[in-house]
C-alpha positions as CSV (number, residue, x, y, z in Angstrom):
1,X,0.0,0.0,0.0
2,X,1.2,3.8,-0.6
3,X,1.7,5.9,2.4
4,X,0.0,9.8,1.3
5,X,1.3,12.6,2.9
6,X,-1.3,14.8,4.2
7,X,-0.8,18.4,5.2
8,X,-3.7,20.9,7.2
9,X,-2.3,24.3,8.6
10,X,-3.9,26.2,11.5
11,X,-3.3,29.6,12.6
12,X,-3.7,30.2,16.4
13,X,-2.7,32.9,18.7
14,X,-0.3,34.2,15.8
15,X,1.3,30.3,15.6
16,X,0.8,28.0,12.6
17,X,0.4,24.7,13.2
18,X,1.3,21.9,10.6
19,X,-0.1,18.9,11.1
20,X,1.2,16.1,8.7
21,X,-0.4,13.2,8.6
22,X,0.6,10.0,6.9
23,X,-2.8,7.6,5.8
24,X,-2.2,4.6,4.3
25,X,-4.5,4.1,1.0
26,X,-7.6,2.3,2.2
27,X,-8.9,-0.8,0.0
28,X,-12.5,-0.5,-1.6
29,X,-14.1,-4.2,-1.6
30,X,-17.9,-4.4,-3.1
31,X,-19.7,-6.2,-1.1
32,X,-21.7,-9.6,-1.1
33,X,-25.7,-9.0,-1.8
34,X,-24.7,-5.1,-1.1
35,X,-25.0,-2.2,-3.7
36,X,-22.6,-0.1,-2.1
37,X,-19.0,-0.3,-1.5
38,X,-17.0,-1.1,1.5
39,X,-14.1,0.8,2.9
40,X,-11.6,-1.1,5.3
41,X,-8.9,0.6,7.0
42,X,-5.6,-1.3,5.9
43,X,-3.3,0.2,8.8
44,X,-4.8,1.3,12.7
45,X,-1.9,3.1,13.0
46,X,-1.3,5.6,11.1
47,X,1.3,8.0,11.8
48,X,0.5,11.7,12.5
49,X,3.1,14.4,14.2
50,X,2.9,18.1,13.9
51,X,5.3,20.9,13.9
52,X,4.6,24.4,15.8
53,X,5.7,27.1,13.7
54,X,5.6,31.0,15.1
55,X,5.3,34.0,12.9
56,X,9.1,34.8,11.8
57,X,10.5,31.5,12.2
58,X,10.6,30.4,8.6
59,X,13.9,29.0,8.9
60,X,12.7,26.1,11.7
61,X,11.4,23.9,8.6
């Protein structure tokens, strides 16, 4: 499975906040006597970390 990299940015009290979030590709199964499709998570645990940056600190990434 590929690993996705997945970025969302808050701005709080003047700090941005970069959450990055690594999600393995979920599998799509039809399923049996069902018209819809199934999702199944492949991986429980899924990496996620953040990094606090404050307003003039570009150089800390």
């Amino acid at each position: 499975m590929i690993k996705t990299p997945f970025f969302i940015f808050k701005l709080i009290n003047n700090v941005m906040i970069l959450y990055s979030m690594k999600i393995k590709e979920q599998t799509r199964k039809l399923a049996a006597g069902c018209s819809k499709h199934c999702f199944e998570v492949v991986d429980k645990t899924d990496e996620v970390s953040y990094i606090y940056l404050r307003q003039g600190d570009v150089d800390a990434v």
